[in-house]
DSSP file (Angstrom, degrees, kcal/mol; ACC not computed):
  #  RESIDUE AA STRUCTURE BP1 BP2  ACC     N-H-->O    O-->H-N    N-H-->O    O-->H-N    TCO  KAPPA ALPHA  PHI   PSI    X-CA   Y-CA   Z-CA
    1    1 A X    >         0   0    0      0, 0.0     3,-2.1     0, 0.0     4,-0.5   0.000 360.0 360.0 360.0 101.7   95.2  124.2  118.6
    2    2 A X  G >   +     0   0    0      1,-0.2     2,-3.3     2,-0.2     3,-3.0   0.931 360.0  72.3 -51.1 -73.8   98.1  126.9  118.0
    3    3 A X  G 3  S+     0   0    0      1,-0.3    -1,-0.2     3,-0.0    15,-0.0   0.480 103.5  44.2 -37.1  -7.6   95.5  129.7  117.0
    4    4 A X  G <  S+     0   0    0     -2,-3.3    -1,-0.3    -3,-2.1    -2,-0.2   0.376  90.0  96.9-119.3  -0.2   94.7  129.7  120.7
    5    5 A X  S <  S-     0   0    0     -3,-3.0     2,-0.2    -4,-0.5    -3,-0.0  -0.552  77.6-124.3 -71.8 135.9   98.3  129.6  122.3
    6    6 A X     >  -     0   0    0     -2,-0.1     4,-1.3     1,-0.1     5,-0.3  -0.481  34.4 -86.0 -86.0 172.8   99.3  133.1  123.1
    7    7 A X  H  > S+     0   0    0      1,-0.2     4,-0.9     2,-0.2     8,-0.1   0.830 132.8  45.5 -30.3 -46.9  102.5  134.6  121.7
    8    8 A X  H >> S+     0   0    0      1,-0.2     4,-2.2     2,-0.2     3,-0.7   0.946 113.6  59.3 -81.5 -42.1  104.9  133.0  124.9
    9    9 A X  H >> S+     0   0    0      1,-0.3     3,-1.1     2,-0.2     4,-0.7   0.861 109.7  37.0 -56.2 -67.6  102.9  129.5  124.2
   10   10 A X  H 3X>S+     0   0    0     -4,-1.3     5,-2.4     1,-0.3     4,-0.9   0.548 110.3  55.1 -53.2 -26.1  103.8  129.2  121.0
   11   11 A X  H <<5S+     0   0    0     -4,-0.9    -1,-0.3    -3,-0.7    -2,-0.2   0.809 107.7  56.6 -64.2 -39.6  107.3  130.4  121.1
   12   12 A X  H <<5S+     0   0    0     -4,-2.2    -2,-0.2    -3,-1.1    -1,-0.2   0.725 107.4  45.8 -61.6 -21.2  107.8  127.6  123.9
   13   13 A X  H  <5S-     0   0    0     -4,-0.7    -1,-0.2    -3,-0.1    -2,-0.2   0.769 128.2-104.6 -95.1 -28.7  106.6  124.8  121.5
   14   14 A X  T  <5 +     0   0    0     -4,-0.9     2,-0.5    -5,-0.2    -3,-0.2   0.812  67.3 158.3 108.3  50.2  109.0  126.5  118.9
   15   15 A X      < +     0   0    0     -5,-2.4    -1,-0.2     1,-0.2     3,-0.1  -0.835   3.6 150.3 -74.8 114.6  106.0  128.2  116.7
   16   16 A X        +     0   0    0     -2,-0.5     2,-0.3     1,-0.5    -1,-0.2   0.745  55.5  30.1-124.6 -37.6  107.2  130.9  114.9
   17   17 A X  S    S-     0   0    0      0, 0.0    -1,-0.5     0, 0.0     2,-0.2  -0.963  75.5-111.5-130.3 150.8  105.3  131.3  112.0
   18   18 A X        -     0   0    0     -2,-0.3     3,-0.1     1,-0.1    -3,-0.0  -0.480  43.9-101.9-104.5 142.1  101.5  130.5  111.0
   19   19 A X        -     0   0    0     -2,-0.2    -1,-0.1     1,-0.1     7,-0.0  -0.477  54.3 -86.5 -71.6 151.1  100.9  127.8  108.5
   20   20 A X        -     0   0    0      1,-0.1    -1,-0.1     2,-0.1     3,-0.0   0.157  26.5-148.9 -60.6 158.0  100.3  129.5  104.8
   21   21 A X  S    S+     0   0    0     -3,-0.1     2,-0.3     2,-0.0    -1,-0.1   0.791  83.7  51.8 -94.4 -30.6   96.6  130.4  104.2
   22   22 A X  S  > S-     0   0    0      1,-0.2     4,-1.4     2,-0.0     5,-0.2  -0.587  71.9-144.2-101.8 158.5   97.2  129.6  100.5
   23   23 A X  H  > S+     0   0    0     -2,-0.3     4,-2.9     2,-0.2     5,-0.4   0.882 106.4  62.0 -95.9 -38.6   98.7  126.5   98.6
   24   24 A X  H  > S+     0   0    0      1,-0.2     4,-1.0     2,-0.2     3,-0.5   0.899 113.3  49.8 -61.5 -56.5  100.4  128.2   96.0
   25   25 A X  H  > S+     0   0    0      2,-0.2     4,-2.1     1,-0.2    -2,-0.2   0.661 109.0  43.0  47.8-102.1  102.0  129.5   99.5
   26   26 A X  H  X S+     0   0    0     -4,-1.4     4,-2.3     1,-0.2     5,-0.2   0.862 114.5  53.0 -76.6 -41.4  102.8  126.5  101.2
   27   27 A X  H  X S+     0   0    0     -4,-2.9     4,-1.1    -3,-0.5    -2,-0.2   0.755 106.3  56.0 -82.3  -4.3  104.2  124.7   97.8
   28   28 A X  H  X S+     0   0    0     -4,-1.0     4,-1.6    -5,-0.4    -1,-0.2   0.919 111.8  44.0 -49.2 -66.1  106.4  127.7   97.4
   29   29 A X  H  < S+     0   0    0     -4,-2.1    -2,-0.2     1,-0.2    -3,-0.1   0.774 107.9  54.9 -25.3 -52.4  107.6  126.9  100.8
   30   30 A X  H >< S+     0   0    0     -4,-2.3     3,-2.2     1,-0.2     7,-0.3   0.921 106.6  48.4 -73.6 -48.2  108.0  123.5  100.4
   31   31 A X  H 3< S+     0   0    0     -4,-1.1    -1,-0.2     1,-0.3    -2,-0.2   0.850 112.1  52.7 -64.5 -27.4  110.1  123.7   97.4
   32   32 A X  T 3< S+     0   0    0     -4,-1.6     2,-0.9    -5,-0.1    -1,-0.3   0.236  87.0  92.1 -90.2  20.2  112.2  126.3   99.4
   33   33 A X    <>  +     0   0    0     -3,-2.2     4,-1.2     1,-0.2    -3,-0.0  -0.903  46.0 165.7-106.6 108.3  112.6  123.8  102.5
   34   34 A X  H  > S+     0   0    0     -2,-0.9     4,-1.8     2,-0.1     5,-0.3   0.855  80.6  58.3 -78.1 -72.2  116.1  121.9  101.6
   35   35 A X  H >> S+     0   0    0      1,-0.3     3,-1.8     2,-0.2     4,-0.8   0.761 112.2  34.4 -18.7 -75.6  116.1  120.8  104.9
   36   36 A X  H >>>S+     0   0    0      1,-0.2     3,-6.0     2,-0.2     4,-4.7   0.987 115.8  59.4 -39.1 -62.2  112.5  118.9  104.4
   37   37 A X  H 3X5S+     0   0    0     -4,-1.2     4,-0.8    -7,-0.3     5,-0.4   0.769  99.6  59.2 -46.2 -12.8  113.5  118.2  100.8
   38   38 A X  H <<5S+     0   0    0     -3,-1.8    -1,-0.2    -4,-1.8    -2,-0.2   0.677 105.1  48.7 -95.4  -7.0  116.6  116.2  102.2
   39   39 A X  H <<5S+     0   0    0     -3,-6.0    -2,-0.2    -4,-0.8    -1,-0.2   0.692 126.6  18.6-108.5 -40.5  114.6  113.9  104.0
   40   40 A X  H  <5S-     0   0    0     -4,-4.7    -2,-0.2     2,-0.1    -3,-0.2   0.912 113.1-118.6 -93.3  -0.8  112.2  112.9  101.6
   41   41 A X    >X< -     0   0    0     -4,-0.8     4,-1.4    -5,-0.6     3,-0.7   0.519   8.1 -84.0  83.3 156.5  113.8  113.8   98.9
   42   42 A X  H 3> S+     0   0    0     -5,-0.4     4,-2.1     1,-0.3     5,-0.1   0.456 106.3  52.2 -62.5 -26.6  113.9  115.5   96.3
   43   43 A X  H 3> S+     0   0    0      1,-0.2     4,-1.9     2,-0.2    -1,-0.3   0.791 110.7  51.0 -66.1 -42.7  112.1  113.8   93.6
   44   44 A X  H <> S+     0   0    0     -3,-0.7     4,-2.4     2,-0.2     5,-0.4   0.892 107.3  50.5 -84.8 -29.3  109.1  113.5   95.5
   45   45 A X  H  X S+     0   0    0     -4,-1.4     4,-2.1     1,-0.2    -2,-0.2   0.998 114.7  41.7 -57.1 -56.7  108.9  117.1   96.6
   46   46 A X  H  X S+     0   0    0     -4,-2.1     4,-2.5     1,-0.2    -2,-0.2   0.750 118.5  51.6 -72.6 -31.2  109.2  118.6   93.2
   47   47 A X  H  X S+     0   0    0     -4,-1.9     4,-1.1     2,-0.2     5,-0.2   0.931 112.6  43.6 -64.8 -47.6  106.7  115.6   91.9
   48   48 A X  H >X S+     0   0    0     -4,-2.4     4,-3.8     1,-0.3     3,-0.5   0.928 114.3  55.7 -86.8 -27.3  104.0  116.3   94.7
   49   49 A X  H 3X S+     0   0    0     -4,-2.1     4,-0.8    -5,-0.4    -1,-0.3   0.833 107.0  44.2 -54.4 -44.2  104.4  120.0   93.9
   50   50 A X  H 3X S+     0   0    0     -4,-2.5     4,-0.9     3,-0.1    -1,-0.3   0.647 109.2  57.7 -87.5   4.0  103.7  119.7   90.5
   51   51 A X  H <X S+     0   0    0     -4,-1.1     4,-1.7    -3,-0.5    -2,-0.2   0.853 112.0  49.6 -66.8 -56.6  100.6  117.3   91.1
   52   52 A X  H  < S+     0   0    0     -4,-3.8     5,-0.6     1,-0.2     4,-0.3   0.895 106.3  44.9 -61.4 -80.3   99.4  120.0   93.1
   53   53 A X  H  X S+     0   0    0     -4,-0.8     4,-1.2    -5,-0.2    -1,-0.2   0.847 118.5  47.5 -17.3 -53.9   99.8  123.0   91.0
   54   54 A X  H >X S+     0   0    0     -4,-0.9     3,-2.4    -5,-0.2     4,-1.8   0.962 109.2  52.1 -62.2 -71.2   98.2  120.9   88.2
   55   55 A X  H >X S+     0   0    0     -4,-1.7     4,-1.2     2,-0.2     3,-1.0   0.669 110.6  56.4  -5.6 -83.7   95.2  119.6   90.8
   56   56 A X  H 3> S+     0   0    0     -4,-0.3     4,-1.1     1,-0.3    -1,-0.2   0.626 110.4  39.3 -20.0 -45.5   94.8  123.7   91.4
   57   57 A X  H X< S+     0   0    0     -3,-2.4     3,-0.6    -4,-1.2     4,-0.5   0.932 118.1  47.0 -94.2 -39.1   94.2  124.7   87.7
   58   58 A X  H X< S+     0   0    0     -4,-1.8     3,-0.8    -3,-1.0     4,-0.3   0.881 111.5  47.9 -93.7 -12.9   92.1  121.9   86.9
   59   59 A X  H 3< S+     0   0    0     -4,-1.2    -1,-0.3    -5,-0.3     3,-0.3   0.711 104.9  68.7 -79.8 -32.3   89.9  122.3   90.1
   60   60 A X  T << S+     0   0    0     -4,-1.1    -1,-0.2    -3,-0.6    -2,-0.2   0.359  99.2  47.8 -45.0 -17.7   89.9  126.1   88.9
   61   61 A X  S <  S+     0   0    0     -3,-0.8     2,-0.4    -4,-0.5    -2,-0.2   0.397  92.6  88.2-108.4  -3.1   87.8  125.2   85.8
   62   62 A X  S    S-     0   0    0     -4,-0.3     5,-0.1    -3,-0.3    -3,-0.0  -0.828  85.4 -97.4-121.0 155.8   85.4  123.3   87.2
   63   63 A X     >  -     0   0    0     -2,-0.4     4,-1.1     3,-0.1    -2,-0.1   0.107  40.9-105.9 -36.2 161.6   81.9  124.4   88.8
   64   64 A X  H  > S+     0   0    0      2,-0.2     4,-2.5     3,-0.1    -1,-0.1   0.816 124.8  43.2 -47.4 -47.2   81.7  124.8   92.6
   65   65 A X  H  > S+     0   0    0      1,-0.2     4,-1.4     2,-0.2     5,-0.2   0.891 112.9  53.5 -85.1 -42.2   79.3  120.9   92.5
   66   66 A X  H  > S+     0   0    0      2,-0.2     4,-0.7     3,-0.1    -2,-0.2   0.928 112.6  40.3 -56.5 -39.2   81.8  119.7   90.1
   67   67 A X  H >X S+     0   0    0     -4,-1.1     3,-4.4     2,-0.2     4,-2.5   0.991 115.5  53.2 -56.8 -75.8   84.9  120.7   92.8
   68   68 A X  H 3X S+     0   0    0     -4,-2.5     4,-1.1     1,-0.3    -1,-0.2   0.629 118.3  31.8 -49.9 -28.4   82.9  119.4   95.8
   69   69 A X  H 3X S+     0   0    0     -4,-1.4     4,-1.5     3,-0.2    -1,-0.3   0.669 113.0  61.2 -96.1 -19.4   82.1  115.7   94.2
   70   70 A X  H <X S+     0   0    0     -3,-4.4     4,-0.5    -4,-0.7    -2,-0.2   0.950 116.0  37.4 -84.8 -57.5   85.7  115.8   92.2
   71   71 A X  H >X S+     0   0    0     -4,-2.5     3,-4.0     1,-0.2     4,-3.4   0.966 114.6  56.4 -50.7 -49.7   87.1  116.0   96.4
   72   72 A X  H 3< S+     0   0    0     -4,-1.1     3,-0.3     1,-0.3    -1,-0.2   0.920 105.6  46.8 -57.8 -62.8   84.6  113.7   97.9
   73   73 A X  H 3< S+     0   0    0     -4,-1.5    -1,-0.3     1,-0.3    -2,-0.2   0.533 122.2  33.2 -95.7  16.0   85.2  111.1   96.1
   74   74 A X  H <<        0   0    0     -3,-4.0    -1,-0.3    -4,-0.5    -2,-0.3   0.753 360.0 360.0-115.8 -32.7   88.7  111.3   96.4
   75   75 A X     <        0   0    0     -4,-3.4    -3,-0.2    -3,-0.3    -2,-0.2   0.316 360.0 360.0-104.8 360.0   89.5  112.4   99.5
């Protein structure tokens, strides 16, 4: 569990930075990762990026019991 490595711990595993708390966040990232993008490529980055972002807004309209049964039964 990184959150319990101290500063030296993490630096030794090559931790540098704490994963994003937010998705819009992390897909910001991701789209700014060439490196990442070059192995799986590009199509599929910018594809799962916009799934999410769409997923986000529509998951934004719906009640809190509507979210929670729209995940379950997919994830």
């Amino acid at each position: 569990n990184p959150s319990r490595l101290t500063a030296d711990q993490r630096a030794e595993y090559g931790i540098y930075f704490a994963m994003p708390a937010e998705l819009e966040s992390a897909l910001s990232l991701l789209e700014e990762d060439s490196e990442l993008a070059s192995l799986l490529g590009d199509k599929l980055v910018s594809d799962y990026v916009t799934l999410k972002r769409a997923e986000a807004v529509m998951l934004g309209a719906m009640s809190g019991e509507e979210r929670r049964r729209w995940l379950m039964e997919r994830y």
